[in-house]
N, CA, C, O and CB atoms as a CASP TS submission, in Angstrom:
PFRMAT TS
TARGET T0000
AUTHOR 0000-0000-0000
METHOD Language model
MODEL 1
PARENT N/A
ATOM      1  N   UNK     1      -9.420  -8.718 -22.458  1.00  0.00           N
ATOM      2  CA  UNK     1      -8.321  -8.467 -23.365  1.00  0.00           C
ATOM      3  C   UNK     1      -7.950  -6.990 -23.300  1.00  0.00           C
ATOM      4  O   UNK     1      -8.750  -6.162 -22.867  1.00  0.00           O
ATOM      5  CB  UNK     1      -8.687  -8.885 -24.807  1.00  0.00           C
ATOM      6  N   UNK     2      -6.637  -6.638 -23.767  1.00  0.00           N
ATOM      7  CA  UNK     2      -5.984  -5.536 -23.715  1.00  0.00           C
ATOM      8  C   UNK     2      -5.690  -4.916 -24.862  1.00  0.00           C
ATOM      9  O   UNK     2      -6.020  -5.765 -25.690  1.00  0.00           O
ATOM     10  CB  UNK     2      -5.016  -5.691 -23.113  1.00  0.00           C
ATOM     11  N   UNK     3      -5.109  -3.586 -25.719  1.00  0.00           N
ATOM     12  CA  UNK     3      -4.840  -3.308 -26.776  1.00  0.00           C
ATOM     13  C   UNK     3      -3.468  -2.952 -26.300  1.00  0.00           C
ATOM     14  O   UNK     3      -3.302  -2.502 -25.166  1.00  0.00           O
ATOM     15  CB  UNK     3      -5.726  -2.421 -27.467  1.00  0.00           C
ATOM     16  N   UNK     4      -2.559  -3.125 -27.067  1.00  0.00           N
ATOM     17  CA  UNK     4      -1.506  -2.393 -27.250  1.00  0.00           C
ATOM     18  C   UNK     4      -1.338  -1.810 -28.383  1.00  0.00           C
ATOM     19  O   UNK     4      -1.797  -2.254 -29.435  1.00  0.00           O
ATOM     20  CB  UNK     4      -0.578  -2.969 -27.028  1.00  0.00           C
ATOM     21  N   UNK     5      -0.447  -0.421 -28.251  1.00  0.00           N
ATOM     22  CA  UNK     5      -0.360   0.490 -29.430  1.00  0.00           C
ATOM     23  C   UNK     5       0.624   0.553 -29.835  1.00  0.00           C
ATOM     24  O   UNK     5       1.331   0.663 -28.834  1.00  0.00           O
ATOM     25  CB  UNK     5      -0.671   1.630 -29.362  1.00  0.00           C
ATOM     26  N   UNK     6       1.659   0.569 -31.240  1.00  0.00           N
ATOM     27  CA  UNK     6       2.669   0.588 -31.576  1.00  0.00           C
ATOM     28  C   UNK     6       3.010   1.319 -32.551  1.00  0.00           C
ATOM     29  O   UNK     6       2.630   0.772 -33.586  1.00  0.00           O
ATOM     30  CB  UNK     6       2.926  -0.303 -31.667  1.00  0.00           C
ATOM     31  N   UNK     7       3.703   2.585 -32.821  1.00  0.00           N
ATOM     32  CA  UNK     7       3.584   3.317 -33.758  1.00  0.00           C
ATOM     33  C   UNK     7       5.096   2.906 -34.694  1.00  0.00           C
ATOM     34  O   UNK     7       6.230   2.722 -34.250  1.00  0.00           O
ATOM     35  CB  UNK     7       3.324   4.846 -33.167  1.00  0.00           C
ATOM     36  N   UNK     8       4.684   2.860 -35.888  1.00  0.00           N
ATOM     37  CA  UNK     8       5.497   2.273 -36.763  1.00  0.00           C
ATOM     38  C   UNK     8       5.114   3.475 -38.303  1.00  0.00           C
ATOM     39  O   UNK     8       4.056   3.922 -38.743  1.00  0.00           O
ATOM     40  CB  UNK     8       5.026   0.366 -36.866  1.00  0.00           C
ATOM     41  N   UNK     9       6.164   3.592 -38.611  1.00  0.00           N
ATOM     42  CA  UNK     9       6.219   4.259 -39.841  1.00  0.00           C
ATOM     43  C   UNK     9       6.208   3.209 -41.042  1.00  0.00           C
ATOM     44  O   UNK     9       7.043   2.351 -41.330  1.00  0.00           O
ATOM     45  CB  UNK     9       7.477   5.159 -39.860  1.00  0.00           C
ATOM     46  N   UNK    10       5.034   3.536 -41.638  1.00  0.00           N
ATOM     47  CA  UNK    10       5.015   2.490 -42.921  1.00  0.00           C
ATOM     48  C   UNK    10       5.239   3.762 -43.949  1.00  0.00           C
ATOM     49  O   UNK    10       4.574   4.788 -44.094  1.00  0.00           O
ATOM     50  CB  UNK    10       3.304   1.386 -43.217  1.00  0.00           C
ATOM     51  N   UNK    11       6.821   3.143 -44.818  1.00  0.00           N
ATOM     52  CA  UNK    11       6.885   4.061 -46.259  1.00  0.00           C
ATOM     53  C   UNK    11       6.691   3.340 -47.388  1.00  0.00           C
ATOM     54  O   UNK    11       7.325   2.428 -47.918  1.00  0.00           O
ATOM     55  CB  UNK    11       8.234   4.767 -46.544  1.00  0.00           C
ATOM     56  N   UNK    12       5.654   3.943 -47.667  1.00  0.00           N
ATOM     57  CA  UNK    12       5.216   3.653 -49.579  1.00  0.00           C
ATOM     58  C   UNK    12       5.626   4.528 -50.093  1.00  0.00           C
ATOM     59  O   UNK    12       5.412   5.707 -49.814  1.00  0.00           O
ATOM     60  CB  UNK    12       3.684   3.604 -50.232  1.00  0.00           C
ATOM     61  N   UNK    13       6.281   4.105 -50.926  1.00  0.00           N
ATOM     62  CA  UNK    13       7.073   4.585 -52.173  1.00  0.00           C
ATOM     63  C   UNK    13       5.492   5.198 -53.206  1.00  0.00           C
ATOM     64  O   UNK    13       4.683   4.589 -53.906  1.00  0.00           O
ATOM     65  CB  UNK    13       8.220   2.901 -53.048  1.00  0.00           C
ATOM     66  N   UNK    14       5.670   6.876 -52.763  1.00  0.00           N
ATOM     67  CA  UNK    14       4.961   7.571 -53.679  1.00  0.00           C
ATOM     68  C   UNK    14       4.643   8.512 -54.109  1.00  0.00           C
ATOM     69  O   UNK    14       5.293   9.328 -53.456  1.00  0.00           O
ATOM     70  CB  UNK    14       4.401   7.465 -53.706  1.00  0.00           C
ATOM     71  N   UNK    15       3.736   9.348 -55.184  1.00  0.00           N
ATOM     72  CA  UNK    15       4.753  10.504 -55.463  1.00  0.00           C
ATOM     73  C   UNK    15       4.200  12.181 -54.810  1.00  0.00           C
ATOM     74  O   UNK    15       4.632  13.332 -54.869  1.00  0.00           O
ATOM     75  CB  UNK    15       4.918  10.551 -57.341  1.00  0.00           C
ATOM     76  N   UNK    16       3.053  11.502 -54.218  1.00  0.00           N
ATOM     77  CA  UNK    16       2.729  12.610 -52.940  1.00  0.00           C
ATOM     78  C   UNK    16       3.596  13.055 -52.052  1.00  0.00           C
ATOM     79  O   UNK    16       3.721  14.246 -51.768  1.00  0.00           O
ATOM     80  CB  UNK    16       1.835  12.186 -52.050  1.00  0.00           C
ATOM     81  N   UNK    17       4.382  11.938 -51.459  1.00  0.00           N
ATOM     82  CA  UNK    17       5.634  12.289 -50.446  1.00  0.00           C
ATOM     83  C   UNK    17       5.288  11.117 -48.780  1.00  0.00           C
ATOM     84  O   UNK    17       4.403  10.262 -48.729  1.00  0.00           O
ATOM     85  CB  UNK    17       5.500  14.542 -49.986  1.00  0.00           C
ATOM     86  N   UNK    18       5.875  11.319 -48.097  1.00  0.00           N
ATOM     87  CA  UNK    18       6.203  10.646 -47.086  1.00  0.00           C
ATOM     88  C   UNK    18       4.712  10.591 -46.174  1.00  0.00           C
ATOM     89  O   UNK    18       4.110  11.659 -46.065  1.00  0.00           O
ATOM     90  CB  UNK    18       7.522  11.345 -46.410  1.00  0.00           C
ATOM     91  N   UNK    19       4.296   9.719 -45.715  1.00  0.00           N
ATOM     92  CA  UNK    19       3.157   9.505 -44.857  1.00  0.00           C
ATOM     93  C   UNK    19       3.151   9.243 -43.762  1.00  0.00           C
ATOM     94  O   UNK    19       3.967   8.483 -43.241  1.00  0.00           O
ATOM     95  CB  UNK    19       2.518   8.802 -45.135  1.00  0.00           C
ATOM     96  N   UNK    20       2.123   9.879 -43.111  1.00  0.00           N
ATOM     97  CA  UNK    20       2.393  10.227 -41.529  1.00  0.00           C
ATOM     98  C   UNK    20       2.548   8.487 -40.643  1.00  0.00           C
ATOM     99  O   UNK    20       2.123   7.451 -41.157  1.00  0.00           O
ATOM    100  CB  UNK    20       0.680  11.361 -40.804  1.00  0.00           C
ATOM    101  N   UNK    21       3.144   8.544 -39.461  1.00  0.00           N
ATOM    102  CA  UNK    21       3.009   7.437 -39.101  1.00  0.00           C
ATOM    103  C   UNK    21       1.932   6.895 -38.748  1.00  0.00           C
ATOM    104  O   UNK    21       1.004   7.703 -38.739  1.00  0.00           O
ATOM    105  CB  UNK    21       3.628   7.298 -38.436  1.00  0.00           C
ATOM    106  N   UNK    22       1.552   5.481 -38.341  1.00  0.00           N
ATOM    107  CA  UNK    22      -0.030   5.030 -38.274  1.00  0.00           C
ATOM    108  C   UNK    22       0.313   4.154 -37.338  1.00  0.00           C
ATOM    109  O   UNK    22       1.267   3.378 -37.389  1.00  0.00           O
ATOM    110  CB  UNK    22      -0.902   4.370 -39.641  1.00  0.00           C
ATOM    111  N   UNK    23      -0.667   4.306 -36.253  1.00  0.00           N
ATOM    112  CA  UNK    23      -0.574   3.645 -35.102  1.00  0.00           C
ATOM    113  C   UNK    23      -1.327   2.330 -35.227  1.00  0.00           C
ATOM    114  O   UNK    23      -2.448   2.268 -35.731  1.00  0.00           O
ATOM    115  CB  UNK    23      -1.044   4.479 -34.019  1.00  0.00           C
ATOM    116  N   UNK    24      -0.609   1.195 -34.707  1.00  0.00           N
ATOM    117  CA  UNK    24      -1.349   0.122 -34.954  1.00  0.00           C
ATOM    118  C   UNK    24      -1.791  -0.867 -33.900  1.00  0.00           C
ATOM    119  O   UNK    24      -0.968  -1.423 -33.173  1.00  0.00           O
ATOM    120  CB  UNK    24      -0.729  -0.472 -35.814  1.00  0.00           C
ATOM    121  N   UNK    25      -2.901  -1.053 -33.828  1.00  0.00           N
ATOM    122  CA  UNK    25      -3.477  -1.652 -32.400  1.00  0.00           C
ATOM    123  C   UNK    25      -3.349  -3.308 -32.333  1.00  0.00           C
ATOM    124  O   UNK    25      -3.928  -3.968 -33.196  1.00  0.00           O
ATOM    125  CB  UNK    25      -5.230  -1.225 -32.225  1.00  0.00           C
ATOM    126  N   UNK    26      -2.564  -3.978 -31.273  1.00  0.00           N
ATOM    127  CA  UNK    26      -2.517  -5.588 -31.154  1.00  0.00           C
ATOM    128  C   UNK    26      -3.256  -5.507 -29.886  1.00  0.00           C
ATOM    129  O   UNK    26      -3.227  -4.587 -29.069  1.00  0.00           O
ATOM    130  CB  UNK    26      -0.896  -6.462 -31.081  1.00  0.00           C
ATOM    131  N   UNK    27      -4.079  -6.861 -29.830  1.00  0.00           N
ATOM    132  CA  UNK    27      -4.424  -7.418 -28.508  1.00  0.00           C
ATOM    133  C   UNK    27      -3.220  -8.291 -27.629  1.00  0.00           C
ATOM    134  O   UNK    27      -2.332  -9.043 -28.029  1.00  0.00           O
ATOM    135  CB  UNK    27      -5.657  -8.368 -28.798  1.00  0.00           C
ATOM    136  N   UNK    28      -3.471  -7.998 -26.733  1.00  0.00           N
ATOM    137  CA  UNK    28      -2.908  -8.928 -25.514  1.00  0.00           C
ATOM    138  C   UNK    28      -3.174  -9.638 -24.402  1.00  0.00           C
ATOM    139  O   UNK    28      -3.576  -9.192 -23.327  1.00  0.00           O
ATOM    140  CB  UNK    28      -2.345  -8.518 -25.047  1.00  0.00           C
ATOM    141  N   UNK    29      -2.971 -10.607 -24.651  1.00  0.00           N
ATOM    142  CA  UNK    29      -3.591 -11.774 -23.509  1.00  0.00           C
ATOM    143  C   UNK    29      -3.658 -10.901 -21.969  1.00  0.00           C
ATOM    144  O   UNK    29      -2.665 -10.208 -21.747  1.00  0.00           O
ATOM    145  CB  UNK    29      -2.278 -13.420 -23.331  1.00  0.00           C
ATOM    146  N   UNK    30      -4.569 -10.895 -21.089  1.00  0.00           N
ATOM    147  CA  UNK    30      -4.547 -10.065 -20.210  1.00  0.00           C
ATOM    148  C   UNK    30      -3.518 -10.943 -18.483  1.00  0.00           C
ATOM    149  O   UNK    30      -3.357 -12.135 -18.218  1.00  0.00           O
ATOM    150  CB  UNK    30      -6.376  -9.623 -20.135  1.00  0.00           C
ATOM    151  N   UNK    31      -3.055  -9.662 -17.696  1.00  0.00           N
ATOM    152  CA  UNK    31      -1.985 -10.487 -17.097  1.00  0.00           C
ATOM    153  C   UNK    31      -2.350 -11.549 -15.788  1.00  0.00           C
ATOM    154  O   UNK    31      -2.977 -11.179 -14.795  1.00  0.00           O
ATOM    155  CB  UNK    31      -0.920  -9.438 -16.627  1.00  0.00           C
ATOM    156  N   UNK    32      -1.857 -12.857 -15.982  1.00  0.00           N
ATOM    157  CA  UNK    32      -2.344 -13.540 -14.866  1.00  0.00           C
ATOM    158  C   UNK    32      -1.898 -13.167 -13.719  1.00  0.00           C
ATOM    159  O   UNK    32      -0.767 -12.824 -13.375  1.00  0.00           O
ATOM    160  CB  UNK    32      -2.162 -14.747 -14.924  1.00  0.00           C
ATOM    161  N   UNK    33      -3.481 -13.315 -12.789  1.00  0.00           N
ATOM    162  CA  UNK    33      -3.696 -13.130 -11.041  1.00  0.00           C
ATOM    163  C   UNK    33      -3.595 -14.550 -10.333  1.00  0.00           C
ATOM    164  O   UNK    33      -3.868 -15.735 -10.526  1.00  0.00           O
ATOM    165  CB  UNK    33      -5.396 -12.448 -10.597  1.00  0.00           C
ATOM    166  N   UNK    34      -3.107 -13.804  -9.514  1.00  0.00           N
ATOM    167  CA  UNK    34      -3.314 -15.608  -8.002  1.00  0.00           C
ATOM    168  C   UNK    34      -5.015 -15.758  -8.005  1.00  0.00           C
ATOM    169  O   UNK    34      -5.764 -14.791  -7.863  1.00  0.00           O
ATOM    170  CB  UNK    34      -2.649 -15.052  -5.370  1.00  0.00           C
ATOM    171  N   UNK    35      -5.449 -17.086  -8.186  1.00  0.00           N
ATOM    172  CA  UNK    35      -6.780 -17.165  -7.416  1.00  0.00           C
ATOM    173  C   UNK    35      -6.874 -16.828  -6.238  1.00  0.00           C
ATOM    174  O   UNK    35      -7.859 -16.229  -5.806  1.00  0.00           O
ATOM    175  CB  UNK    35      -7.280 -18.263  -7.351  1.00  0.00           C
ATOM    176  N   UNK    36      -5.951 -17.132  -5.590  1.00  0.00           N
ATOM    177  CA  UNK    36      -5.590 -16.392  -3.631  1.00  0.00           C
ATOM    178  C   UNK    36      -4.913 -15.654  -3.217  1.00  0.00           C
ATOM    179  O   UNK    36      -3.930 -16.211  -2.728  1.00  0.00           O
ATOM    180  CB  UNK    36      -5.087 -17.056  -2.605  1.00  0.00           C
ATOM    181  N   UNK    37      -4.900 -15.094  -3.172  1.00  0.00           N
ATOM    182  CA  UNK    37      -4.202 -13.296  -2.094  1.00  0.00           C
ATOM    183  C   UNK    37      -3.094 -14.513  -1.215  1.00  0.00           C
ATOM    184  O   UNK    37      -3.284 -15.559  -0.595  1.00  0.00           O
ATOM    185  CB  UNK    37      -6.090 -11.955  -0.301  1.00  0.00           C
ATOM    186  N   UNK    38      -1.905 -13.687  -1.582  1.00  0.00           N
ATOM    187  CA  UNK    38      -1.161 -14.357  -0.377  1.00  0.00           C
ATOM    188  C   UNK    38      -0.595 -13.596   0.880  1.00  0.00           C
ATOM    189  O   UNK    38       0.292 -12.747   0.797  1.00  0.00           O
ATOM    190  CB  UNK    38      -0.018 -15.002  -0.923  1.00  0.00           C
ATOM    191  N   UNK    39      -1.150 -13.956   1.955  1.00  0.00           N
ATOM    192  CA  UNK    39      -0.806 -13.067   3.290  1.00  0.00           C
ATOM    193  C   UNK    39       0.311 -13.027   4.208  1.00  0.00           C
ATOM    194  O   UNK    39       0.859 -14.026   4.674  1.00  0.00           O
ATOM    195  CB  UNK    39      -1.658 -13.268   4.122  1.00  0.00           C
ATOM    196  N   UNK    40       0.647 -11.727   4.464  1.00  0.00           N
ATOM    197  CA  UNK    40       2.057 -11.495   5.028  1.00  0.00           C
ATOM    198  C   UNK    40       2.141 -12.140   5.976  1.00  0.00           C
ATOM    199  O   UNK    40       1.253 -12.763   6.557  1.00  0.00           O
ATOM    200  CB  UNK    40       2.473 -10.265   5.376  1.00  0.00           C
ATOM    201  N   UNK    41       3.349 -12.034   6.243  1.00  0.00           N
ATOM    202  CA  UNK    41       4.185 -13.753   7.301  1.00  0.00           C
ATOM    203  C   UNK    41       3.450 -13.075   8.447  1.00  0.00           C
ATOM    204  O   UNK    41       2.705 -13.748   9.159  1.00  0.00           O
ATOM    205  CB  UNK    41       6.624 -14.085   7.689  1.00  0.00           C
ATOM    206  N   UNK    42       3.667 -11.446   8.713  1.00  0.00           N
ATOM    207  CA  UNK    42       3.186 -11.097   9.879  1.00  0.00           C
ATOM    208  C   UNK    42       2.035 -11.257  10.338  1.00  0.00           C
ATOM    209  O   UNK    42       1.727 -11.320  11.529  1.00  0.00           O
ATOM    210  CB  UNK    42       3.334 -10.159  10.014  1.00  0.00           C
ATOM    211  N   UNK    43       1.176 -11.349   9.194  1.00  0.00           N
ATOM    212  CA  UNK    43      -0.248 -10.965   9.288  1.00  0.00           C
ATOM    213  C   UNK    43      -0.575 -12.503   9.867  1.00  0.00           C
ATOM    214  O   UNK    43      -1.137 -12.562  10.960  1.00  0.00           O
ATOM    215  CB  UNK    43      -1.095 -10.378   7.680  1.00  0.00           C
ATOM    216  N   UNK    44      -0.218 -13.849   9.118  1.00  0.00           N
ATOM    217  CA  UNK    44      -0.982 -15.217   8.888  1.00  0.00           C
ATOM    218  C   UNK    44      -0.674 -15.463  10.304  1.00  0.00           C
ATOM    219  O   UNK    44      -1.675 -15.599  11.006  1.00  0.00           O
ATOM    220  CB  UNK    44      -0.421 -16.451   7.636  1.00  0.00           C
ATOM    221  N   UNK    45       0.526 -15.560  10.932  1.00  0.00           N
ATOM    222  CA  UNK    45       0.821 -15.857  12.807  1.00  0.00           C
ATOM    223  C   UNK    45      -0.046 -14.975  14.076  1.00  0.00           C
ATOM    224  O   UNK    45      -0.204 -13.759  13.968  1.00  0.00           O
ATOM    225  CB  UNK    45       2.640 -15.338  13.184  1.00  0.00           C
ATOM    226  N   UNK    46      -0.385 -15.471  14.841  1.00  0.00           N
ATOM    227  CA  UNK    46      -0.363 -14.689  15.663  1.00  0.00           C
ATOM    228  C   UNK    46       0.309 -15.086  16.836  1.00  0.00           C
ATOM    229  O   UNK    46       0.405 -16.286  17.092  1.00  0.00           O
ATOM    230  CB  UNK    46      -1.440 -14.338  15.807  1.00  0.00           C
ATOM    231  N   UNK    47       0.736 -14.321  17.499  1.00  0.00           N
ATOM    232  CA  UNK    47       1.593 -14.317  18.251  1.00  0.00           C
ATOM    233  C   UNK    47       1.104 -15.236  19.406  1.00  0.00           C
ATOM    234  O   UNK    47      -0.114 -15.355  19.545  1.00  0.00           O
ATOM    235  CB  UNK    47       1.938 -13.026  18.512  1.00  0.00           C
ATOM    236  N   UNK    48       1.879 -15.849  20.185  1.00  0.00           N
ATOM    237  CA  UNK    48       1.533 -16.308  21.183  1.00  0.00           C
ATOM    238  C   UNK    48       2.456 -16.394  22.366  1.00  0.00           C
ATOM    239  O   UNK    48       3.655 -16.671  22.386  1.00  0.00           O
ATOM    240  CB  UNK    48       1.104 -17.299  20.845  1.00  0.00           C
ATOM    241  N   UNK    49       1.531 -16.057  23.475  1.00  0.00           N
ATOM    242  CA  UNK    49       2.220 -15.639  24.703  1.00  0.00           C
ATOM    243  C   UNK    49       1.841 -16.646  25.837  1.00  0.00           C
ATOM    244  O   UNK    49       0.777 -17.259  25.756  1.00  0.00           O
ATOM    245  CB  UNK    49       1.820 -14.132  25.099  1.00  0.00           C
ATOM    246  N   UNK    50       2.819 -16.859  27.055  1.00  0.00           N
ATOM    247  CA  UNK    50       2.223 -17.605  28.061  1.00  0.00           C
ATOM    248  C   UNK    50       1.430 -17.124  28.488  1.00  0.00           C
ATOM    249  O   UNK    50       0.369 -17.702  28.256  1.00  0.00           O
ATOM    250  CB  UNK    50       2.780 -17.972  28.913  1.00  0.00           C
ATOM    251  N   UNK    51       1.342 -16.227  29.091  1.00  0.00           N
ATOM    252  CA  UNK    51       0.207 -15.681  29.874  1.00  0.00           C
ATOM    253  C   UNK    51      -1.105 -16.051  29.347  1.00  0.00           C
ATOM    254  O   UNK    51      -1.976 -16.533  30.071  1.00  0.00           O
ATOM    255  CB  UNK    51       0.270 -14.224  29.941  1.00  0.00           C
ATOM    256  N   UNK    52      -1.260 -15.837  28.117  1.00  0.00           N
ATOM    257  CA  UNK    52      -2.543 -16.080  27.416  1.00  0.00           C
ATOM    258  C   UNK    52      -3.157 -17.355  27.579  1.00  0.00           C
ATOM    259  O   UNK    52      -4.384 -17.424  27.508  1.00  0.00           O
ATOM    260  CB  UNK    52      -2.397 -15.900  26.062  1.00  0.00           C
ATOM    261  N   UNK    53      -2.458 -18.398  27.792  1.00  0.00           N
ATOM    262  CA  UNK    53      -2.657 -19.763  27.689  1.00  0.00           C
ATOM    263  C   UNK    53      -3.618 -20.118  29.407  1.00  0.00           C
ATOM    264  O   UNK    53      -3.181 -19.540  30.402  1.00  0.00           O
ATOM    265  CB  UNK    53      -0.862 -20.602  27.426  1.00  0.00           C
ATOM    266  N   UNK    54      -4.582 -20.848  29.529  1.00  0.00           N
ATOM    267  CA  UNK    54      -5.339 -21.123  30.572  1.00  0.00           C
ATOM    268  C   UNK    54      -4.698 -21.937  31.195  1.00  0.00           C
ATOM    269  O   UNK    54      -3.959 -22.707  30.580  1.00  0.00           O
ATOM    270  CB  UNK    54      -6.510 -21.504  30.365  1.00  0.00           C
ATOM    271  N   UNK    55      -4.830 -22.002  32.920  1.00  0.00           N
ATOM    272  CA  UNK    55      -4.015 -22.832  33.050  1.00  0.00           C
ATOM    273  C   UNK    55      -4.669 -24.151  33.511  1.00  0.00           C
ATOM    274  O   UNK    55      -5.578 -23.561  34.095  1.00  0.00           O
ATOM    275  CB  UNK    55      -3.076 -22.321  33.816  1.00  0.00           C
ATOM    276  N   UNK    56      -4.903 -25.206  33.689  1.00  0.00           N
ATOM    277  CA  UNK    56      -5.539 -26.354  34.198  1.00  0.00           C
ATOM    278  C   UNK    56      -5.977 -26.029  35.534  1.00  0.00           C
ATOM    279  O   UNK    56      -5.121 -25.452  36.204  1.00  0.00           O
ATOM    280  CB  UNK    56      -4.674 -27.548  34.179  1.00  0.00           C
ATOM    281  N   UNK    57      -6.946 -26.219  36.028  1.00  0.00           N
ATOM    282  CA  UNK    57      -7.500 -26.551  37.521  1.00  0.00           C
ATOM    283  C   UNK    57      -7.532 -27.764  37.475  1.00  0.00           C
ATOM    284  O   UNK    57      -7.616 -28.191  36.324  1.00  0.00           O
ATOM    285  CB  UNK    57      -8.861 -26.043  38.007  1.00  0.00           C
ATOM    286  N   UNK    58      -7.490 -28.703  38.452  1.00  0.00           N
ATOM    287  CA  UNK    58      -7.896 -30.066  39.076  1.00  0.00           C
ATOM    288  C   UNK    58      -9.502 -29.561  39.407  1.00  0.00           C
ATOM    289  O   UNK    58      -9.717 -28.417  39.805  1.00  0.00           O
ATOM    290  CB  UNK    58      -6.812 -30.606  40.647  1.00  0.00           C
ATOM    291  N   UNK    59     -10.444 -30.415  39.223  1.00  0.00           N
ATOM    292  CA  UNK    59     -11.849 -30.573  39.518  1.00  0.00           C
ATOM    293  C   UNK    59     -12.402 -29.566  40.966  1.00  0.00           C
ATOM    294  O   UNK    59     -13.124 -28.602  41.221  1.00  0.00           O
ATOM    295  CB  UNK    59     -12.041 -32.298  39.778  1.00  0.00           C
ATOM    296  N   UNK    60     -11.216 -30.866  41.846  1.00  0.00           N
ATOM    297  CA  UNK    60     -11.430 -30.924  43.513  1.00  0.00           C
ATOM    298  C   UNK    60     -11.203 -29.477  43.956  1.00  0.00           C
ATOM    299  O   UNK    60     -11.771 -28.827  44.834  1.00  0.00           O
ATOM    300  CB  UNK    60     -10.253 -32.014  44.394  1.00  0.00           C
ATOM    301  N   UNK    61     -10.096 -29.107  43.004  1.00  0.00           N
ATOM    302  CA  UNK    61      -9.443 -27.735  43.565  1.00  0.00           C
ATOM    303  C   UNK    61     -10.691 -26.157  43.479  1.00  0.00           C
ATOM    304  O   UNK    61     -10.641 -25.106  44.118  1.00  0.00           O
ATOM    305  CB  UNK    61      -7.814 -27.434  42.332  1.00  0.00           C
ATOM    306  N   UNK    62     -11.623 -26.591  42.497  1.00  0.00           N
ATOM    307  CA  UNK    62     -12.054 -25.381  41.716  1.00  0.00           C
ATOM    308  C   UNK    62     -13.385 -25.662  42.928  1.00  0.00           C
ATOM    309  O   UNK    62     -13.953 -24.622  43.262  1.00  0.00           O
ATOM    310  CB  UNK    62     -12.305 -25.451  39.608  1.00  0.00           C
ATOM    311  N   UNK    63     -13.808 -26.719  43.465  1.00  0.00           N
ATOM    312  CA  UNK    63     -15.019 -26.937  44.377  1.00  0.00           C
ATOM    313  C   UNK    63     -14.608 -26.511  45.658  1.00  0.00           C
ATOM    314  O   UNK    63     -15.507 -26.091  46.387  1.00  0.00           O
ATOM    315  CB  UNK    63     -15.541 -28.414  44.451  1.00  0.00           C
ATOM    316  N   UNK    64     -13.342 -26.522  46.146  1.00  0.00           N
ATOM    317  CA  UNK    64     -13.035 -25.952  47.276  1.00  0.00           C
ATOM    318  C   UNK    64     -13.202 -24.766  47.223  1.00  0.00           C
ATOM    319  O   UNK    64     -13.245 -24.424  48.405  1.00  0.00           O
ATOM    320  CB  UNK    64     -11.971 -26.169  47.679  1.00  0.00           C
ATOM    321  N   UNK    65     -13.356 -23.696  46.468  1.00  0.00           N
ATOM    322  CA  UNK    65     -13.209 -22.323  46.148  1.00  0.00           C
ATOM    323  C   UNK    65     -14.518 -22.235  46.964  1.00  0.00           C
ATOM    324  O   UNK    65     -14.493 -21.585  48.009  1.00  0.00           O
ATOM    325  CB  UNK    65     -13.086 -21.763  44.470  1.00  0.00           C
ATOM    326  N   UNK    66     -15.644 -22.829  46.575  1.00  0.00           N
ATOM    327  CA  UNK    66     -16.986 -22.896  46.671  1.00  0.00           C
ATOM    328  C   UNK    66     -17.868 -23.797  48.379  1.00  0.00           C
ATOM    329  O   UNK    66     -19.019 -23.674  48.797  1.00  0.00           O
ATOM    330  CB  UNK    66     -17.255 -23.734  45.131  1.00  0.00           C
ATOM    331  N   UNK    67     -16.965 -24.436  48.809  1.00  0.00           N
ATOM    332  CA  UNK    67     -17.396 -25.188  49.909  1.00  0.00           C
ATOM    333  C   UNK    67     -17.790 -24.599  50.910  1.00  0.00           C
ATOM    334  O   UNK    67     -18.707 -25.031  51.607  1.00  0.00           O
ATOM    335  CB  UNK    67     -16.611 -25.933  50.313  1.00  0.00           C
ATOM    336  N   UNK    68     -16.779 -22.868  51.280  1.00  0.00           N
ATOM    337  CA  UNK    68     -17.472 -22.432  52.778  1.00  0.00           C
ATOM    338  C   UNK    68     -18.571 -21.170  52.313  1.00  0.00           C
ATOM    339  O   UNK    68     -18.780 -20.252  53.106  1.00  0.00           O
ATOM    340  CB  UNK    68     -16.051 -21.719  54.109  1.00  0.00           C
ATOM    341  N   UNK    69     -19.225 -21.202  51.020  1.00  0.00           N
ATOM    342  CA  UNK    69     -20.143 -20.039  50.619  1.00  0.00           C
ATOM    343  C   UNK    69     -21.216 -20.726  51.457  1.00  0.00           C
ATOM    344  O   UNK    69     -21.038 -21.717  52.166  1.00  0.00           O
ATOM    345  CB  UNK    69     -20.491 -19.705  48.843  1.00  0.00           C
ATOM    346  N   UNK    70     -22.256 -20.116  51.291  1.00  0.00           N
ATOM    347  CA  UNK    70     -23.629 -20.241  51.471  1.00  0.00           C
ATOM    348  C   UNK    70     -25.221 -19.948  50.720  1.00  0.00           C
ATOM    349  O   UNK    70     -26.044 -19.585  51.562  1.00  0.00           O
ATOM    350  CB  UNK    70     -23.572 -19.704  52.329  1.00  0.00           C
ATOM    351  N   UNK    71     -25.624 -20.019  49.686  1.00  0.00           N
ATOM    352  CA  UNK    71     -27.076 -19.272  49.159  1.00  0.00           C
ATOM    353  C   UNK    71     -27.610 -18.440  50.144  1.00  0.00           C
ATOM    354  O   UNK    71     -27.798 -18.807  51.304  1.00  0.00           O
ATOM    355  CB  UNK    71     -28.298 -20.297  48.799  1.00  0.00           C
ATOM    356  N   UNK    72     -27.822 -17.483  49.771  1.00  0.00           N
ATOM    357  CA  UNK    72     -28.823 -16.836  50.279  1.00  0.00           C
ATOM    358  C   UNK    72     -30.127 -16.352  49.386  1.00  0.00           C
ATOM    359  O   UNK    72     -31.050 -15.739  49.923  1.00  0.00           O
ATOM    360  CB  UNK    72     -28.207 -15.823  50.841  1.00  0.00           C
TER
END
C-alpha cells in the first residue's frame, strides 16, 4: 500500500484565529503490474536468412565424398 498526502485547510470557527493547514494522509491501492514483461516485436523474432538454413544431402551423395579416402 501507498500513502497519499493532501493538504486541505480545515477552518474552525475560533477565537484564537485561523489554523495552520493539516496534511492528511489516505492509502492507495498500489498500481497494477503485468505478471509478464512484454517483449519488443524486435527483440521476440529473429531474423531469418537463407543462407542459414542447411541444405539437404542425399545419403549416397555424402558417402561418395568418402569412397576414394583410405585409413591410415
Amino acid at each position: 500500500m501507498s500513502y497519499i498526502a493532501s493538504t486541505k485547510i480545515i477552518r474552525i470557527h475560533s477565537p484564537s484565529g485561523p489554523k495552520s493547514p493539516v496534511v492528511m494522509w489516505r492509502m492507495r491501492a498500489p498500481e497494477k503490474k503485468p505478471l509478464v514483461k512484454k517483449e519488443k516485436p524486435e527483440e521476440a523474432y529473429a531474423t531469418v536468412r537463407k543462407g542459414s538454413a542447411k541444405k539437404k544431402i542425399h545419403p549416397i551423395k555424402a558417402m561418395r565424398e568418402f569412397s576414394g579416402r583410405q585409413l591410415s
